[in-house]
N, C-alpha and C positions, 0 to 999 in steps of 0.2 A: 094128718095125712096130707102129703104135699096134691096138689092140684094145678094145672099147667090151664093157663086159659091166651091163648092166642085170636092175635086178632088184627085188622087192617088187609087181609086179602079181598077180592071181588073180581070185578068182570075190566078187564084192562085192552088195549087192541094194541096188537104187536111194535116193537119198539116200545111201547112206554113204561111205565116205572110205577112202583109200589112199595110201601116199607112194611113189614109184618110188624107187630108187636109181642112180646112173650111175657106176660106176667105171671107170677106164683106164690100161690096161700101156703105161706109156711115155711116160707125158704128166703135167703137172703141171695138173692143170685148172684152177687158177686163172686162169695165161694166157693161154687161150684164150675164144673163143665157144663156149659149151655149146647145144645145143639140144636139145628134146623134140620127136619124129615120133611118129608115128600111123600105122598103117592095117589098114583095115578091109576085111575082104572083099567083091573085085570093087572096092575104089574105090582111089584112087591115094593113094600117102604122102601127109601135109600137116603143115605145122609145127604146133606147138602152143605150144611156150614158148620162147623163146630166152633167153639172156644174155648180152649183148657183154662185151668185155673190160675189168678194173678195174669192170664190172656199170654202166657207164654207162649203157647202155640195155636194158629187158628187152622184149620183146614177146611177146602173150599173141593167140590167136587169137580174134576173137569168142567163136564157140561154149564156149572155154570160159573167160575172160575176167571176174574176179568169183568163181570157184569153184577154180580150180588156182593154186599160189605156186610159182615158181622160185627155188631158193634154191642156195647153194655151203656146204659146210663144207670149208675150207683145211685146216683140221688131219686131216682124214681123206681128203683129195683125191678126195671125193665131190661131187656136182651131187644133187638132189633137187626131184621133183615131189610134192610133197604134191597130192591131188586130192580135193578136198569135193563132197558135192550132188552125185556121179554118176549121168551119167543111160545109159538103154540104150543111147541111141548115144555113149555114150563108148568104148562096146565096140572093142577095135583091139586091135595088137600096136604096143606102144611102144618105139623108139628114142630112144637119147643119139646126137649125133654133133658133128662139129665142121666146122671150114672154111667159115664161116655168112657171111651178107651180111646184118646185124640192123637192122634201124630199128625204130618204135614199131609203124609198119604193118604189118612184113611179116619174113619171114627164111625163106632160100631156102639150102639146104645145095649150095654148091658144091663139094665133095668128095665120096667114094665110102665114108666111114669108116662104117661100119653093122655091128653085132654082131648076135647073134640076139634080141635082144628081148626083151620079158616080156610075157604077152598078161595083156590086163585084161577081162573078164567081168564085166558089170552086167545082171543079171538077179535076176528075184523065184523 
């Protein structure tokens, strides 16, 4: 059973910077679609960063677009979101997951794979 365990979020003050971590038991994440979820209280999960597979295509959502980088490190079969410029409403509980449907526009997690998250806190 793959398992998503994310981690490096916390309590940050606006402008500054954070890189999540995304590890997973079972799975070789090179392979696959990685993606970065969000959400935020009372609003509904939304993508944030994706990575199709061999990183052909990545997609970044507006809001944060210009300020978060997706990246992979193979040799440690980690995925990472470095996040600059954070603003209060970056505030959410972040998910890694997989089973993605990725283009430049959009990426919709059609699977169920969701660990507990790392909540991210952007406040002064």
């Amino acid at each position: 059973q793959v398992q998503f365990v994310e981690s490096g979020g916390g309590l940050v003050q606006p402008g500054g910077s954070l890189r999540l971590s995304c590890a997973a038991s079972g799975l070789t994440l090179e392979w696959y679609a990685i993606g970065w979820f969000r959400q935020a209280p009372g609003k509904e999960r939304e993508g944030v960063s994706c990575i199709s597979v061999r990183d052909v295509t990545t997609y970044y959502s507006n809001s944060v677009k210009g300020r978060f980088t997706i990246s992979r490190d193979k040799a440690k079969n980690l995925v990472y979101l470095q996040m600059n410029s954070l603003k209060p409403e970056d505030t959410a509980v972040y998910y890694c997951t997989t089973e993605l449907d990725v283009s430049t526009s959009y990426c919709h997690a059609l699977g169920d794979f969701w660990g507990q998250g790392t909540q991210v806190t952007v406040s002064s």
